[in-house]
C-alpha positions as CSV (number, residue, x, y, z in Angstrom):
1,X,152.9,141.4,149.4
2,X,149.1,141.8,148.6
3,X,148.5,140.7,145.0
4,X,146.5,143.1,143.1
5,X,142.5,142.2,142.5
6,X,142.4,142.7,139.7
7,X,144.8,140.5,138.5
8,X,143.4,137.8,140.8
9,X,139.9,138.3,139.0
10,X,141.4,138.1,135.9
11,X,143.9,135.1,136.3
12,X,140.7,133.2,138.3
13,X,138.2,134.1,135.2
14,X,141.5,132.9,133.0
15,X,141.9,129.6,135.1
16,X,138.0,129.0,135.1
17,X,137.4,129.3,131.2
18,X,140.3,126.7,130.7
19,X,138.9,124.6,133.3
20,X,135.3,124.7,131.4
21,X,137.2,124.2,128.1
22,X,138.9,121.1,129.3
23,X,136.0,119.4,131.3
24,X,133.3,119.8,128.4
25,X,135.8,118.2,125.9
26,X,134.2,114.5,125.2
27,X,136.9,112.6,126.2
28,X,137.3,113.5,129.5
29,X,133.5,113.0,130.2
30,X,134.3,109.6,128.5
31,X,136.9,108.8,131.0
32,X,135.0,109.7,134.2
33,X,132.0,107.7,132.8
34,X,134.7,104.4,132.2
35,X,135.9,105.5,135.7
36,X,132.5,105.5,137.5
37,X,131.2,102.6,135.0
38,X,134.5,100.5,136.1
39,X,134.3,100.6,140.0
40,X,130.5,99.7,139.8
41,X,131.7,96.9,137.5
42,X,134.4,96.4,140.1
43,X,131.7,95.8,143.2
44,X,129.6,93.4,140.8
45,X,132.9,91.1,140.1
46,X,133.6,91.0,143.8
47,X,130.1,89.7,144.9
48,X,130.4,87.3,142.3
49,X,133.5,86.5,143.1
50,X,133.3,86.2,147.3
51,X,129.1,85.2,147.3
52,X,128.9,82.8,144.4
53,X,132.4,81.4,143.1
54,X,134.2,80.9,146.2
55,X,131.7,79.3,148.2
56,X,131.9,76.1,145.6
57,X,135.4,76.5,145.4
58,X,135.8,76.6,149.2
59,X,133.4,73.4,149.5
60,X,135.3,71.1,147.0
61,X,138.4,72.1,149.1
62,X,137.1,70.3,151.8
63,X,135.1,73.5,153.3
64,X,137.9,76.4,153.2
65,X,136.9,79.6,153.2
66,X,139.5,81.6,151.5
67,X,138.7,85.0,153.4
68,X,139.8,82.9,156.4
69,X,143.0,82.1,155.1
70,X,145.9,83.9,156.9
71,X,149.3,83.9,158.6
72,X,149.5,85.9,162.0
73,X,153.2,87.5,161.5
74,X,153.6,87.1,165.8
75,X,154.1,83.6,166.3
76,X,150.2,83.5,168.2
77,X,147.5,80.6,167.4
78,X,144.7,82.1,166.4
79,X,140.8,80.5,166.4
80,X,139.4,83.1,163.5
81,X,140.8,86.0,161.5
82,X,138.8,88.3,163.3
83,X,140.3,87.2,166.9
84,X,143.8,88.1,164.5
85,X,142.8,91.3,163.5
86,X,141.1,92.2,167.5
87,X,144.4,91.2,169.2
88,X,146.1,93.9,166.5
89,X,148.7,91.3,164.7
90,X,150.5,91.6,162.1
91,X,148.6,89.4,159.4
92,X,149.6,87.9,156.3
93,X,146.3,87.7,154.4
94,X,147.1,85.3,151.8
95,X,143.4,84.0,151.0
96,X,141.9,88.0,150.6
97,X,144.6,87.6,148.0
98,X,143.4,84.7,146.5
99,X,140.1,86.2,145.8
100,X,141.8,89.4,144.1
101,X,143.6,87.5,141.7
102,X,140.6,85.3,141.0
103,X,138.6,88.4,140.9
104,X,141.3,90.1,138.4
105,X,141.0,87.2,136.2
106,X,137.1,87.5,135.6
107,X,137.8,90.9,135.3
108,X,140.7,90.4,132.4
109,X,138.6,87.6,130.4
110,X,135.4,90.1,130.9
111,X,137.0,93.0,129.6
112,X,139.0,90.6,126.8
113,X,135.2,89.1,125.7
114,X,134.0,92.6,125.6
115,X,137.2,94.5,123.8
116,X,136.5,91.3,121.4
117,X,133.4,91.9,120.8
118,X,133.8,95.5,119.6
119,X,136.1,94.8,117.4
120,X,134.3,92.3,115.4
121,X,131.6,94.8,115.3
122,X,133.8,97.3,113.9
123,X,135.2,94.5,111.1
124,X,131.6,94.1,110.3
125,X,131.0,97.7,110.1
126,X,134.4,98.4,107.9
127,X,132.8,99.8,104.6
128,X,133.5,97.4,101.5
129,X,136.8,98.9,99.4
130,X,135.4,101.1,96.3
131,X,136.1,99.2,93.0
132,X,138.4,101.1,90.7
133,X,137.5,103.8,88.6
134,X,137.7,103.9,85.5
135,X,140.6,106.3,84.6
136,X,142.3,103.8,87.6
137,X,141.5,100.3,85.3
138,X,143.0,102.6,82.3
139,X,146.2,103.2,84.3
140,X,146.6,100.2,86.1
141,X,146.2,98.6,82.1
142,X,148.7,100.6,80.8
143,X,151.3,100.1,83.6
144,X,150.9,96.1,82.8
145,X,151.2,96.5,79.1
146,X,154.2,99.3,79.4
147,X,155.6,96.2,82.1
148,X,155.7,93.9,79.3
């Protein structure tokens, strides 16, 4: 069956207003912009992480280099990683792991400083509590003498 054209205009123009309606709301733009700000932040944590963290690391453990650290699932001897990964074994990639966990940690205590940081900027912000009025110091005085 051949749906009718104008109903298909109509349910499109319909679908395409709701669509407009829910994409120009602020929070949504808000989220993509977290998204898009997040996986940039994302690349910078892992270059930090691979280019200036693990090199130390790797040289105070006697000169391992984590992304070489892996178990070929076969049984085979392997020189490198990448002789592994050409042969097409199975490979147990524990030191890629490593660095994601280390990576997920900067990231935690990053986000933590910064989630911090806003808060005591909001605190700081809170407006000072309003003193009384003066019909509230008349009740709250006649509530403690009527307690008496």
């Amino acid at each position: 069956m051949i749906p009718d054209p104008k109903n298909v205009a109509v349910t499109s123009s319909r679908f395409l207003r709701e669509f407009q309606e829910f994409i120009s709301r602020g929070n949504v733009v808000d989220l993509a912009i977290g998204v898009i700000m997040g996986a940039a932040f994302g690349k910078i944590v892992t270059a930090l992480v691979n280019d200036i963290i693990m090199p130390p690391i790797g040289l105070l453990l006697k000169g391992i280099n984590f992304k070489d650290l892996y178990l070929p699932l076969n049984g085979k001897h392997y020189a490198t990683f990448a002789d592994a990964q050409k042969d097409g074994a199975a490979i147990l990639s524990y030191g890629s792991f490593i660095n994601t966990i280390i990576e997920f940690i900067i990231i935690s205590a990053c986000v933590f400083a910064l989630v911090k940081a806003i808060n005591t900027l909001r605190r700081n912000q809170l407006p000072a509590t309003a003193a009384p009025t003066k019909s509230e110091e008349l009740l709250t005085e006649i509530r403690d003498l009527l307690k008496k």
